[in-house]
ZADREN-790245 format. One record per residue (C-alpha): chain; residue in three letters; y, z, x; residue number from 0. Coordinates in pm, 1 decimal, always signed. Layout:
BEGIN
SITE   c     r         py         pz         px     k
SITE   A   ala          Y          Z          X   NUM
...
# end
This chain:
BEGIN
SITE   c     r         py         pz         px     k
SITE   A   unk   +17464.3   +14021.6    +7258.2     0
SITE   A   unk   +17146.8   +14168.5    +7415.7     1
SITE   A   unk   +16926.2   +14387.7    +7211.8     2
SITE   A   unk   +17040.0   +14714.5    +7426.0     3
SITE   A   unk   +17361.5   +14648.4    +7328.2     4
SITE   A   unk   +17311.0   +14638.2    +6949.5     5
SITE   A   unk   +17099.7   +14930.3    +6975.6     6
SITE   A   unk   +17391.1   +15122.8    +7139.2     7
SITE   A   unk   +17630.9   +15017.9    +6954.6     8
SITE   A   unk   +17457.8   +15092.5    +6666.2     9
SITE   A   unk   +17377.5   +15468.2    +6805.6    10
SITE   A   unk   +17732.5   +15460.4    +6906.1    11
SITE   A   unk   +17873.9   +15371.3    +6506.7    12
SITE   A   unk   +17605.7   +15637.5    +6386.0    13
SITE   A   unk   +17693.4   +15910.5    +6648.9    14
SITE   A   unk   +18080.1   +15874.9    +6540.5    15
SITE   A   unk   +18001.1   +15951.8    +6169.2    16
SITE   A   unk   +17854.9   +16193.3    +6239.9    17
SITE   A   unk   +18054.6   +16368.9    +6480.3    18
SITE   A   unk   +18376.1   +16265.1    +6291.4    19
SITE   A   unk   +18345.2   +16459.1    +5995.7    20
SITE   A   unk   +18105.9   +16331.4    +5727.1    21
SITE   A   unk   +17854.7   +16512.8    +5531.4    22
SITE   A   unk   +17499.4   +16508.7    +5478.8    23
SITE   A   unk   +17405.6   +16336.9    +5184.8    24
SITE   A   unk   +17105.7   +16528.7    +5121.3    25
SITE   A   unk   +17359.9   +16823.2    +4950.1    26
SITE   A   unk   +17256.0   +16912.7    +4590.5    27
SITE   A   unk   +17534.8   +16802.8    +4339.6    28
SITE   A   unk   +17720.2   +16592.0    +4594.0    29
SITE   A   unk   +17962.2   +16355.5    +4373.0    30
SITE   A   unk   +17934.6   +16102.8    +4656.0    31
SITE   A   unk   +17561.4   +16124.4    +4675.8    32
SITE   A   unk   +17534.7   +16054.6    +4318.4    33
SITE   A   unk   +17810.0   +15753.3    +4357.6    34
SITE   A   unk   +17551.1   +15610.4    +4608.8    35
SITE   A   unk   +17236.5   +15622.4    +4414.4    36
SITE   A   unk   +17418.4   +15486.9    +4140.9    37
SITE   A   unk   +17533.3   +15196.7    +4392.6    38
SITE   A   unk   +17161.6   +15108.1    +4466.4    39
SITE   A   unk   +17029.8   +15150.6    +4126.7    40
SITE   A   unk   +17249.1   +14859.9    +4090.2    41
SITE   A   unk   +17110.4   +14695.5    +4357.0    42
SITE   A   unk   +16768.9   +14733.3    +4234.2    43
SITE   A   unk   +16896.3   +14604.9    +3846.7    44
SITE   A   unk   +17080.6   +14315.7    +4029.0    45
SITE   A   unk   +16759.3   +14168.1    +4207.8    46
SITE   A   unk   +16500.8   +14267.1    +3926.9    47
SITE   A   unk   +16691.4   +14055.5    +3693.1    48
SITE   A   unk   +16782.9   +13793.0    +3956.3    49
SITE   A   unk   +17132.3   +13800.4    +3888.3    50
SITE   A   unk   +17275.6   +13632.3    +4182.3    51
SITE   A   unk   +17662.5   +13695.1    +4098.0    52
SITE   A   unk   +17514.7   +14067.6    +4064.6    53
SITE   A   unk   +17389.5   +14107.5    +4368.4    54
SITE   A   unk   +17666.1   +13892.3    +4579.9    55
SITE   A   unk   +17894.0   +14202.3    +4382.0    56
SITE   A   unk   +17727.7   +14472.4    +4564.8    57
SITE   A   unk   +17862.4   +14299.2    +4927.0    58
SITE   A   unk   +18193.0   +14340.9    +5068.9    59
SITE   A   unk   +18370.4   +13977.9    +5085.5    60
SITE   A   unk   +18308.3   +14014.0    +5513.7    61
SITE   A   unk   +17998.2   +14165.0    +5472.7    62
SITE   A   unk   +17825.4   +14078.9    +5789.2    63
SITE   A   unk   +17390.8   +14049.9    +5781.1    64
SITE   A   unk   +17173.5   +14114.8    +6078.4    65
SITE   A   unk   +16835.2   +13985.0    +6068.7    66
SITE   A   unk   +16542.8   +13956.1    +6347.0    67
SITE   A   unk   +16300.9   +14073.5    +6557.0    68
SITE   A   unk   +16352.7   +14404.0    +6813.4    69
SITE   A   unk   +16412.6   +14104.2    +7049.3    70
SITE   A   unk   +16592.8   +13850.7    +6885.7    71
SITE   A   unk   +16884.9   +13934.7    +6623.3    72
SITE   A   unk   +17099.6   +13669.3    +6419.7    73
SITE   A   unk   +17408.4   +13747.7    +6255.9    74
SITE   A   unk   +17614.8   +13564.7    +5958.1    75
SITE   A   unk   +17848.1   +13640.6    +5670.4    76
SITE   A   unk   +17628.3   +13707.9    +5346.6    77
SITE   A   unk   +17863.1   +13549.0    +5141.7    78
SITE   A   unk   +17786.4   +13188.8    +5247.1    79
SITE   A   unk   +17414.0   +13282.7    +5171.4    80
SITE   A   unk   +17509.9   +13369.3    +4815.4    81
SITE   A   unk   +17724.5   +13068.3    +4813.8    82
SITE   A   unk   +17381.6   +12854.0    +4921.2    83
SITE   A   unk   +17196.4   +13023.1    +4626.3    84
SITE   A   unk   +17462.0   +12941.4    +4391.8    85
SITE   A   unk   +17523.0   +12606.1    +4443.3    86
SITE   A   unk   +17092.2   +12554.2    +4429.5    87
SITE   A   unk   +16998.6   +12491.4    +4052.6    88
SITE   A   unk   +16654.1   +12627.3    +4140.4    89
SITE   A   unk   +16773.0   +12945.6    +4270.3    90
SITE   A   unk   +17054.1   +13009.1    +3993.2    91
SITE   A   unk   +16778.0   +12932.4    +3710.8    92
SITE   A   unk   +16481.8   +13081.1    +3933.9    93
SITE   A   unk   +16182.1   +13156.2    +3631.8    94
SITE   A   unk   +16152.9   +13538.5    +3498.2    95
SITE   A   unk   +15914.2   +13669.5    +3733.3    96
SITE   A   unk   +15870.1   +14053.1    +3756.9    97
SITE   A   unk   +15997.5   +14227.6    +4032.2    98
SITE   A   unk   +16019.8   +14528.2    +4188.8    99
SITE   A   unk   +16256.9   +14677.2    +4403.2   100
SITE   A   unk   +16305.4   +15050.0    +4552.2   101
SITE   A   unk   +16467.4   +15213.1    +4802.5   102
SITE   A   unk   +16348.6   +15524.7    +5006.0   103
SITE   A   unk   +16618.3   +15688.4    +5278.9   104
SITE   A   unk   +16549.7   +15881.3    +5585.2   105
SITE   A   unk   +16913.3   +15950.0    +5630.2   106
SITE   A   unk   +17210.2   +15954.0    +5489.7   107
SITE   A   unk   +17536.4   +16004.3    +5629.7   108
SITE   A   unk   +17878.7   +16017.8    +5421.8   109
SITE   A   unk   +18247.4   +16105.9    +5357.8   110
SITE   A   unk   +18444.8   +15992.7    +5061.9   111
SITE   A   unk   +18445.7   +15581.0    +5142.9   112
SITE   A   unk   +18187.6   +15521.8    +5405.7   113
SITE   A   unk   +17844.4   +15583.5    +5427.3   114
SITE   A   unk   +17547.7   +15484.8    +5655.3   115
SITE   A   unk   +17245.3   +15488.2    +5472.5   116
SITE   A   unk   +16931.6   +15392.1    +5685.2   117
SITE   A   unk   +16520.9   +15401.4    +5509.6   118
SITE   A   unk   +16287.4   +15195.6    +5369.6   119
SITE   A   unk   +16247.9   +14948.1    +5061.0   120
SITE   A   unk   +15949.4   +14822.5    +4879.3   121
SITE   A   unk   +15989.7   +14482.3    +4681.3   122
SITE   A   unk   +15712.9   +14306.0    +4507.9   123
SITE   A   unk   +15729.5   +13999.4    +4321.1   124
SITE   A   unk   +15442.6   +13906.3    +4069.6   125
SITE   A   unk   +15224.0   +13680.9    +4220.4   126
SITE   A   unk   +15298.0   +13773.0    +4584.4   127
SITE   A   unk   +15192.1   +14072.1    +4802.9   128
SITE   A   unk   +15412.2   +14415.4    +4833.1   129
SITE   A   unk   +15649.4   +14395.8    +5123.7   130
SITE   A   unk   +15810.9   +14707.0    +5293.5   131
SITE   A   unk   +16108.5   +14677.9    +5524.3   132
SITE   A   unk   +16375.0   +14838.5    +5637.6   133
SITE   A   unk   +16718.5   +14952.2    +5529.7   134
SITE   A   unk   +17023.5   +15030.4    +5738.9   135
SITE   A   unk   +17373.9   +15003.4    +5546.6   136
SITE   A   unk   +17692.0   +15045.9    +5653.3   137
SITE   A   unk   +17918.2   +15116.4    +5326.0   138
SITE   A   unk   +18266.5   +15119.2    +5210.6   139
SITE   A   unk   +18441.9   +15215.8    +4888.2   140
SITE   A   unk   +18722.9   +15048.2    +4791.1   141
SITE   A   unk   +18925.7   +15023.3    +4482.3   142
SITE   A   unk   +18649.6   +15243.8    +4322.0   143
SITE   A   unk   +18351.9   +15045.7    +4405.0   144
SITE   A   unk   +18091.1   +15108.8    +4683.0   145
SITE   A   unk   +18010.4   +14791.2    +4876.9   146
SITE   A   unk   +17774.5   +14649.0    +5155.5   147
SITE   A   unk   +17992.0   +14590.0    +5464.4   148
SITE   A   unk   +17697.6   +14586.9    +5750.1   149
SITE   A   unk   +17327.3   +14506.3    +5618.1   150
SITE   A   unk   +17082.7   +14535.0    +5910.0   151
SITE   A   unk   +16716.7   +14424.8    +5791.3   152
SITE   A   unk   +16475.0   +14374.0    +6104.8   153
SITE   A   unk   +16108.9   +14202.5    +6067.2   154
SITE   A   unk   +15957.0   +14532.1    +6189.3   155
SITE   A   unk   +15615.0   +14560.5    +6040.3   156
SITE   A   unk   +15621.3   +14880.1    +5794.9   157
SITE   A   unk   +15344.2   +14954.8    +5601.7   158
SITE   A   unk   +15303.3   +15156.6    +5271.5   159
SITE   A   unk   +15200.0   +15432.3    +5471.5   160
SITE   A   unk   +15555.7   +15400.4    +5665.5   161
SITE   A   unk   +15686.2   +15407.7    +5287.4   162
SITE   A   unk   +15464.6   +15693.4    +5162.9   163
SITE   A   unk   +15638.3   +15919.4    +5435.6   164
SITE   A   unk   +15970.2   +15943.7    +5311.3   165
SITE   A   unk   +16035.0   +16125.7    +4992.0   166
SITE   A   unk   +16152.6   +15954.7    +4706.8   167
# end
């Protein structure tokens, strides 16, 4: 699929939920807003601890990744990376390292079981440098439980100016 085409389609997915009916996210005592934050502070506590099973929980079962450059994009099911992790020793027993992980959104978009939430995150693991990149997740709820269905993480090069910004 050419780039143009993502980049449509993506405009295309964003225009309809918006036009469609769902609300700002950005509303003061919105249940669903709170539902969400509570969603990626368990994102955040799943990666932090390197809980692999944790973090493989926050992803639909067809969760589908998008990774790349503006110019070349790659696609595949995150499950089978989890799946990779878990069957590597190293990765399931990876050392206690600290870690940090946050999460900054320029816009998010909502109804009751889907949301589109699109920013920035900062992670930093000791020993390495700070890395900020971006954020743009599609979500569903279902059964109760907020879930990863789209993940679309491009090597753009943000900065921690790009991260300063956006509010927290």
């Amino acid at each position: 699929m050419s780039t143009s085409r993502i980049h449509r389609t993506t405009v295309a997915m964003f225009l309809a939920c918006v036009l469609l009916g769902p609300q700002s996210a950005r509303a003061q005592g919105d249940p669903v807003t709170a539902e969400l934050d509570a969603f990626w502070a368990g994102v955040v506590r799943s990666v932090t601890e390197w809980s692999i099973p944790a973090q493989k929980a926050t992803y639909h079962p067809d969760a589908v990744g998008v990774t790349g450059t503006r110019s070349s994009y790659k696609t595949y099911l995150l499950w089978s990376e989890f799946a990779a992790k878990e069957a590597d020793p190293a990765e399931m027993s990876a050392p206690p390292k600290r870690r940090i992980l946050e999460f900054r959104f320029s816009s998010r978009v909502h109804d009751a079981t889907t949301a589109h939430e699109v920013g920035l995150y900062h992670y930093w693991e000791e020993g390495q440098d700070h890395y900020y990149g971006t954020v743009d997740s599609y979500l569903v709820k279902r059964d109760g439980r907020w879930r990863i269905l789209v993940e679309i993480q491009l090597e753009l090069a943000m900065t921690e100016a790009d991260w300063n910004a956006l509010r927290p």
